[in-house]
C-alpha positions in Angstrom: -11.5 -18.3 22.9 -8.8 -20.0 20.9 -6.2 -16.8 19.6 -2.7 -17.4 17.7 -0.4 -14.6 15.4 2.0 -15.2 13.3 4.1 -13.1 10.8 6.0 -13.8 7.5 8.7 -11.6 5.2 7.2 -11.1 2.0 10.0 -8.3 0.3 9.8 -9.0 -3.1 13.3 -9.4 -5.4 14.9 -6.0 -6.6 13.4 -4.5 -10.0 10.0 -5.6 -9.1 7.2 -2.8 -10.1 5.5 -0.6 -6.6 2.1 0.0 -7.4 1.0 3.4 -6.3 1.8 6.3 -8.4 0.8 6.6 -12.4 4.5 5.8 -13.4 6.0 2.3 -13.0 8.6 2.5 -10.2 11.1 -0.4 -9.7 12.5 -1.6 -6.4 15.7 -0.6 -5.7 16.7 -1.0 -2.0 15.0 -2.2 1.0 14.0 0.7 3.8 12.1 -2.2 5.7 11.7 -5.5 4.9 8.0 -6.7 4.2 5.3 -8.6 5.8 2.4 -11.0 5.8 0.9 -10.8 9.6 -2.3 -13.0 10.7 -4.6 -13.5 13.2 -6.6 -16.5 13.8 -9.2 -17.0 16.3 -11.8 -20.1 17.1 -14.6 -20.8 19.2 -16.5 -24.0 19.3 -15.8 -25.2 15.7 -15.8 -22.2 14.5 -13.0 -20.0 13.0 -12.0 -16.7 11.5 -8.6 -15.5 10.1 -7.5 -11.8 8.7 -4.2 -11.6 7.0 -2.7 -8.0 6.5 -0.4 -8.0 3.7 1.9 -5.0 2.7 1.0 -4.0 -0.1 -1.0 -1.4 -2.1 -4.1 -3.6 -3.7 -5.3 -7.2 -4.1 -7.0 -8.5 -7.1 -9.8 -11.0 -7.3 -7.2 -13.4 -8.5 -5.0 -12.8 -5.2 -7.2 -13.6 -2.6 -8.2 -16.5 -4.4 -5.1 -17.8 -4.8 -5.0 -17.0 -1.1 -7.9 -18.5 0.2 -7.9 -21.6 -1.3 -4.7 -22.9 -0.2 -6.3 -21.2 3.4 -9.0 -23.3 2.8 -7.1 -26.8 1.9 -4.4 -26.6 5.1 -6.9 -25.3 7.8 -10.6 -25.8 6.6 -11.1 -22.0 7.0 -13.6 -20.6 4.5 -13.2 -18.2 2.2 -16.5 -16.2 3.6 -14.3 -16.4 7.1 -10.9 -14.9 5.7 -10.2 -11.4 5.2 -6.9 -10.6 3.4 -6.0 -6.9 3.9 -3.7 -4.5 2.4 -2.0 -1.8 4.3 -1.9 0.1 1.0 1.8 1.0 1.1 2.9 3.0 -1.8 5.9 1.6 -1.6 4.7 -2.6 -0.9 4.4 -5.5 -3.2 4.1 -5.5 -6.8 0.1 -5.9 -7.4 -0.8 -8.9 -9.6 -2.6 -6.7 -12.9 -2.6 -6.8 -16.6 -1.3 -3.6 -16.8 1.8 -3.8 -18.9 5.2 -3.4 -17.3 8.5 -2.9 -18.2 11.0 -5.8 -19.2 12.7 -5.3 -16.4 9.3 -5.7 -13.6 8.3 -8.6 -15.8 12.0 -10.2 -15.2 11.9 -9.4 -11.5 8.3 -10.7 -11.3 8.7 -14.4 -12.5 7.6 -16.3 -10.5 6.6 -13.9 -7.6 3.0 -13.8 -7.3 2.6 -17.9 -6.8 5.0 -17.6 -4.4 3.7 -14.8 -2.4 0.1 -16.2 -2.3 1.2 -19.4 -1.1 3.5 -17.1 1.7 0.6 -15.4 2.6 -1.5 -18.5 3.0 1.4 -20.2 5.2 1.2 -17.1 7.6 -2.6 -17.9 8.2 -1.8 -21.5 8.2 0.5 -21.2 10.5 -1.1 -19.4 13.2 -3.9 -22.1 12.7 -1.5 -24.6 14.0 -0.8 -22.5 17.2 -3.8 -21.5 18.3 -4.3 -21.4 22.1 -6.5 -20.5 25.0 -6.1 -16.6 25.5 -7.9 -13.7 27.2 -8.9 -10.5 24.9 -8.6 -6.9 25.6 -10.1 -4.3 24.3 -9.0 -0.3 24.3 -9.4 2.8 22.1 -6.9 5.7 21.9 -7.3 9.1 19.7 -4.4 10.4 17.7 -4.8 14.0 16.4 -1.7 15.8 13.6 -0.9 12.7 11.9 -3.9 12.5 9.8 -5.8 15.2 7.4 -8.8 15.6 5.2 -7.5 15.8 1.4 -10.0 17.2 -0.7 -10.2 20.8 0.0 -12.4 23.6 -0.4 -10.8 26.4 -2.2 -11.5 30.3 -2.4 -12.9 30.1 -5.8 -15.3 27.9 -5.2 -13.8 24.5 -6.5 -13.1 21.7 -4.7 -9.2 20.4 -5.3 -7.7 16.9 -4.4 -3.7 17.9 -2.8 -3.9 21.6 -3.9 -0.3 23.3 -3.8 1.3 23.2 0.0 0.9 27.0 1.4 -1.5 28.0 -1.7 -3.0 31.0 -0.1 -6.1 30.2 -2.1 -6.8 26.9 0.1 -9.9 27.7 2.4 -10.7 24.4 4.3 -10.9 20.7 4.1 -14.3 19.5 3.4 -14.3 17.0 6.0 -12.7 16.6 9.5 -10.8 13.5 10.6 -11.2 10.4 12.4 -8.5 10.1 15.2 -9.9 7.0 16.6 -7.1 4.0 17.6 -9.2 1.2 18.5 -6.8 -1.7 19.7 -7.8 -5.8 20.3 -5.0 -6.7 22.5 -4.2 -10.7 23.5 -2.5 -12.2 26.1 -2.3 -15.9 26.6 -3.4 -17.7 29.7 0.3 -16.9 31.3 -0.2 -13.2 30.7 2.0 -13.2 28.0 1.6 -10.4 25.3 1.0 -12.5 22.2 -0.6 -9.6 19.3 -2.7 -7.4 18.1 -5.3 -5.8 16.0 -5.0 -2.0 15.4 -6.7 -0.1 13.0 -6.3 3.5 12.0 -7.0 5.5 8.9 -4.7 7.4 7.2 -3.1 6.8 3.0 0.0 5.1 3.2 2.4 7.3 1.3 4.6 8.9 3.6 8.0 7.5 2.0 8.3 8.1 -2.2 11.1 6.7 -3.8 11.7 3.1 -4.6 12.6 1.7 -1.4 10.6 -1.5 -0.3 8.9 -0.6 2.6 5.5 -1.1 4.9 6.0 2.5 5.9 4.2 3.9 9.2 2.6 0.8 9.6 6.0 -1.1 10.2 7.2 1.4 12.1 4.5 1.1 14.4 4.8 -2.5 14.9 8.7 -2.8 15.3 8.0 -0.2 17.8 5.6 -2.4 19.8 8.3 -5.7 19.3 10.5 -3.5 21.5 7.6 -2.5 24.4 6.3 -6.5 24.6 8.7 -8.4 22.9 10.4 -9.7 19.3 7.4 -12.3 19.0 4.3 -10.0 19.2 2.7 -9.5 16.0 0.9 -6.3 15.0 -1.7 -7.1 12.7 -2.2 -3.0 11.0 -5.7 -2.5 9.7 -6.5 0.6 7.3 -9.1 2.2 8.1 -11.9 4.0 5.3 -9.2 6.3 4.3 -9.9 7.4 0.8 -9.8 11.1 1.2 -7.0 11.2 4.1 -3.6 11.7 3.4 -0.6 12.1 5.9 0.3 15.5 5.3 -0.7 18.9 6.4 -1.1 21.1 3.4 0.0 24.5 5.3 3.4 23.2 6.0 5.8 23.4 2.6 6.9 19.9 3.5 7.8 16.7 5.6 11.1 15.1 6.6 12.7 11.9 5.3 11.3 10.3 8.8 8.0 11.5 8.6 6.7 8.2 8.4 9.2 6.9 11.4 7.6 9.9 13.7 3.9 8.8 12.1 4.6 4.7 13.6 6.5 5.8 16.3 3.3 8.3 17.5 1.1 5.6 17.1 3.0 3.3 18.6 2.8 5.1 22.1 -0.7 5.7 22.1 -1.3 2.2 21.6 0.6 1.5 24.3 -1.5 4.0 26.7 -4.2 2.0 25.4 -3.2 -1.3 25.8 -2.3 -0.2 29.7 -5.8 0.8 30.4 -7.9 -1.8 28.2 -10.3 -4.0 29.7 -11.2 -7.2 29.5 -13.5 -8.1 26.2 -17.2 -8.9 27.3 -18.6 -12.9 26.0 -16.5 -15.5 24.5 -18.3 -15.5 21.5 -17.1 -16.1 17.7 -19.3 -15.3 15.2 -18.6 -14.8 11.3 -21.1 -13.6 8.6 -19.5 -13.3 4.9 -21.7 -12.0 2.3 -21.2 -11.7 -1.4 -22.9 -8.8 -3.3 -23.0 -7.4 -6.8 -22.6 -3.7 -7.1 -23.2 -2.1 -10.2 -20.2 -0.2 -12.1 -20.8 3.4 -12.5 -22.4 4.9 -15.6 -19.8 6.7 -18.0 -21.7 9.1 -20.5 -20.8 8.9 -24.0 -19.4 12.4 -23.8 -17.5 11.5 -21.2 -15.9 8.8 -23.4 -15.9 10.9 -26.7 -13.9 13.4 -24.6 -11.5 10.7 -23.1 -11.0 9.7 -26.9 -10.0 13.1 -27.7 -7.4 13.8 -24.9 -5.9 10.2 -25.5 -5.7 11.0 -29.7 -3.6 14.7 -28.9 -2.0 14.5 -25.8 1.5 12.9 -26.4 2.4 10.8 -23.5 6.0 11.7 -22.3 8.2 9.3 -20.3 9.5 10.0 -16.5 7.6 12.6 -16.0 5.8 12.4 -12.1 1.8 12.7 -12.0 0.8 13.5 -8.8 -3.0 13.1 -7.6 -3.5 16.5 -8.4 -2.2 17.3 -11.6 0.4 19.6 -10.0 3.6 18.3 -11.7 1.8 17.7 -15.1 -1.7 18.7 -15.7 -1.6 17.9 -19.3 0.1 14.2 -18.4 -2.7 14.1 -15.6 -5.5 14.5 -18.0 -4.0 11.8 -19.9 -3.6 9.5 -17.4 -6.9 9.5 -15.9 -8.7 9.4 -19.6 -7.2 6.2 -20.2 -8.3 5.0 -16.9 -11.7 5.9 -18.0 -11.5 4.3 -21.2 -10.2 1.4 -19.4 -13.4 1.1 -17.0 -15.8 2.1 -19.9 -14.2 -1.4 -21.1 -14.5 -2.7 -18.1 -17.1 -5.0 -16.6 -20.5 -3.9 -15.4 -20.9 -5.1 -12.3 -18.2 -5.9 -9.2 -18.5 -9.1 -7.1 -17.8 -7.9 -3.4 -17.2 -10.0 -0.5 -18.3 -7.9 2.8 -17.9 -9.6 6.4 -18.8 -8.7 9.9 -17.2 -11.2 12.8 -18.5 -10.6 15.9 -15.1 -10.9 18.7 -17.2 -10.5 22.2 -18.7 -7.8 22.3 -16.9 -6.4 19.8 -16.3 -6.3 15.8 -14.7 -6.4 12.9 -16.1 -5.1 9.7 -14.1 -5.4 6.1 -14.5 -3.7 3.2 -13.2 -3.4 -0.4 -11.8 -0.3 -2.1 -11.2 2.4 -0.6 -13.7 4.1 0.8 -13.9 8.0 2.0 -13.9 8.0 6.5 -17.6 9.5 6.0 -18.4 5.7 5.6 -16.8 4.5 8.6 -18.2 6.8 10.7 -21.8 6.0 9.1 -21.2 2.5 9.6 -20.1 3.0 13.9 -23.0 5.0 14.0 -25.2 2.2 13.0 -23.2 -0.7 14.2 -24.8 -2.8 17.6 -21.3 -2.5 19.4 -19.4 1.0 19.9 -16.2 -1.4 19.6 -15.3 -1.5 15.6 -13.1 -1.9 13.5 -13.0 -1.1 9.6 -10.9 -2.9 7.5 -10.9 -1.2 3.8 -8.9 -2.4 0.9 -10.0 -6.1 1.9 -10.9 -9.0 -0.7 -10.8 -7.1 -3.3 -9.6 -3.6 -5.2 -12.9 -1.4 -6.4 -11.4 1.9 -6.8 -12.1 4.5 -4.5 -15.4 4.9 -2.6 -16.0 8.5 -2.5 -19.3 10.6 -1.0 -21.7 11.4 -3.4 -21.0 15.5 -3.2 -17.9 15.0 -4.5 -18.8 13.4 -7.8 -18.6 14.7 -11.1 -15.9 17.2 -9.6 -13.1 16.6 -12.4 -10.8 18.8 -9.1 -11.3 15.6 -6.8 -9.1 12.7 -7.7 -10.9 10.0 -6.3 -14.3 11.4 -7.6 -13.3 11.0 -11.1 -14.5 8.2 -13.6 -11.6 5.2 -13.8 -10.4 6.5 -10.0 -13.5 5.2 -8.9 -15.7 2.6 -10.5 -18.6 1.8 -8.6 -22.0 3.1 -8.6 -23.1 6.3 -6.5 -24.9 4.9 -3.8 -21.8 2.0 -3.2 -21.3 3.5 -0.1 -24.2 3.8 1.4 -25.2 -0.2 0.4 -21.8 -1.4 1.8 -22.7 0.9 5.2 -26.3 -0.8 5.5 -25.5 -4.4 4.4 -22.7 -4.5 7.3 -24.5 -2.7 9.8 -27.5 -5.5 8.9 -25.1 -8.6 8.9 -23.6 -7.4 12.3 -27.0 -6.8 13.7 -27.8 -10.6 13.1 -24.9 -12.0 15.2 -25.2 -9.3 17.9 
């Protein structure tokens, strides 16, 4: 099989909006510089790239940008490209109507058909370098970096980020998944070249307005310095829509959280990479599906409700909303009726591109939104190969993807109306239509 990486700086000028919090935040500084890293693989006339871009979320009109200029320079298909977002909190502006400042809109001129056409180079250009290389496959565990979110507390309720050391916090309503699964390339000289790694966990260990990839970035510098300043990490988020990065019984984290997060999984990939083996069959094989979910249904009370909050609440400036409410409950409310009013006007229906590629005997399955881990694991249980990897916030930005206990719980984040938009059972459908699409090329 034909492999080749290849990375690209992306940091976007000073004063640009970060996507990620309900306030606008403007760029300031740069902690790390950001990225556009690819992979592109072929095998007999066929080929398959992933990009992984950092940022929070990609619209429609992103990866479209992206893809066809993909398309034009290399011949790869949009149905075979997967552009990815880390989902850094502190990444690229995202391409959205959503009004910003003077300022972001100053900063931004310009940007976005710049950055597409960036993005499309870095796939472009590991297209042009593709080379015989040999595969490896490993899968480490990495346990106190990651935790469950949504918790149950002692009254009964279920709370999205309750307060750090509330002694009213009973349990997490879900465990974790610690799995590091690694695609590790050589080329025919033995010569690290890249690779793939995918873990779950959000991507909001550094606030602030520092441009930066966080954990993700620390990871892969990391790795530059184990096999060399050309080898390309190519970070995957896994379903990761109810995991966050901090452990609610501690009152809080250091500035370098997020450098002890990288650096952590950093080393295991390199215990990994030292014991992978070899990946079984040189095969290639891409199937890219487009499906129409349906949006979810928003009662008229819901809306008459949103209405009412909007018309009384007085929106006050610079004041933080957190995903909880706990800085502003009031500002909260506010915040998420508009997003619900926003997605009552919003469309119906959600085209989603899904893919499963089949590497060997393993594979690689994308996903859009953000979807809760209990997805992922649903979908390895059912997958043909024990060798996956989940790619979430991919093609396109759907909202969260939550479990169906959680919704209609106005104390879950994710599980409320405009934080989510798709239909109940969306995450069930994805789970089946992948696990069906891999089946076929297995």
């Amino acid at each position: 099989m034909r492999v080749a990486f290849y990375e690209k700086e992306i940091t976007p000028p000073l004063g640009c909006s970060i996507p990620g919090y309900f306030n606008e935040r403007l760029g300031s500084d740069v902690k790390d510089r950001l990225y556009a890293k690819s992979m592109v693989m072929e095998q007999n006339g066929v080929a398959f790239a992933i990009v992984s871009v950092e940022g929070c979320g990609i619209t429609a009109a992103f990866r479209e940008a992206v893809a066809k200029r993909v398309e034009a320079f290399t011949g790869i298909r949009e149905e075979n490209l997967m552009v990815s977002f880390v989902h850094t909190h502190t990444g690229i502006p995202r391409m959205s109507v959503t009004p910003k400042s003077e300022i972001a809109q100053d900063a931004e001129k310009g940007y976005f058909d710049v950055v597409t056409r960036l993005i499309a180079d870095c796939v472009t250009l590991a297209y042009k370098r593709l080379a015989e290389g040999d595969l490896y496959y490993g899968c480490g565990e990495v346990y106190g970096i990651s935790f469950c979110r949504d918790y149950y507390m002692k009254d009964g309720t279920m709370r999205t980020n309750p307060p750090r050391g509330s002694s009213e916090i009973e349990r997490p309503l879900t465990e974790i998944d610690p799995s590091l699964p690694v695609l590790f390339v050589r080329d025919k000289e033995g010569n690290p070249k890249g690779a793939l790694i995918n873990f779950g966990c959000h991507s909001d260990c550094v606030s602030g307005t520092e441009y930066t990839g966080d954990f993700s970035a620390i990871m892969a510098k990391e790795l530059k310095k184990q096999y060399g300043d050309e080898f390309v990490t190519v970070f995957i988020m896994g379903p990761a829509g109810n995991v966050n990065h901090f452990d609610v019984t501690r009152e809080s984290d250091p500035d370098d959280h997020y450098i002890m997060m990288g650096k952590t999984l950093a080393g295991e990939a390199i215990k990994v990479i030292a014991q992978a083996k070899s990946v079984e069959g040189d095969v290639l094989s891409v199937s890219g599906k487009w499906m129409t979910i349906n949006s979810r249904e928003i009662s008229d009370e819901a809306i008459k409700n949103a209405e009412h909050i909007v018309a009384t609440i007085k929106p006050i400036e610079g004041v933080k909303i957190d995903a909880s409410g706990a800085s502003d409950q009031d500002q909260y409310n506010l915040s998420m009726a508009k997003s619900l009013l926003n997605a009552a006007k919003g469309p119906k229906s959600y085209d989603v591109l899904i893919q499963a590629v089949r590497m060997g005997d393993a594979v690689l399955y994308s996903m859009p939104g953000e979807p809760y881990l209990q997805y992922g694991l649903a979908l390895k249980m059912k997958s043909p190969t024990e060798k996956c990897f989940i790619t979430t916030y991919t093609n396109c930005t759907v909202g969260y993807i939550p479990t169906v206990d959680v919704l209609g719980n106005d104390g879950i984040y994710s599980a409320r109306v405009g934080a989510n938009n798709l239909c109940r059972e969306a995450g069930n459908i994805l789970v089946d239509n992948l696990a069906e699409m891999a089946e076929s090329i297995f």
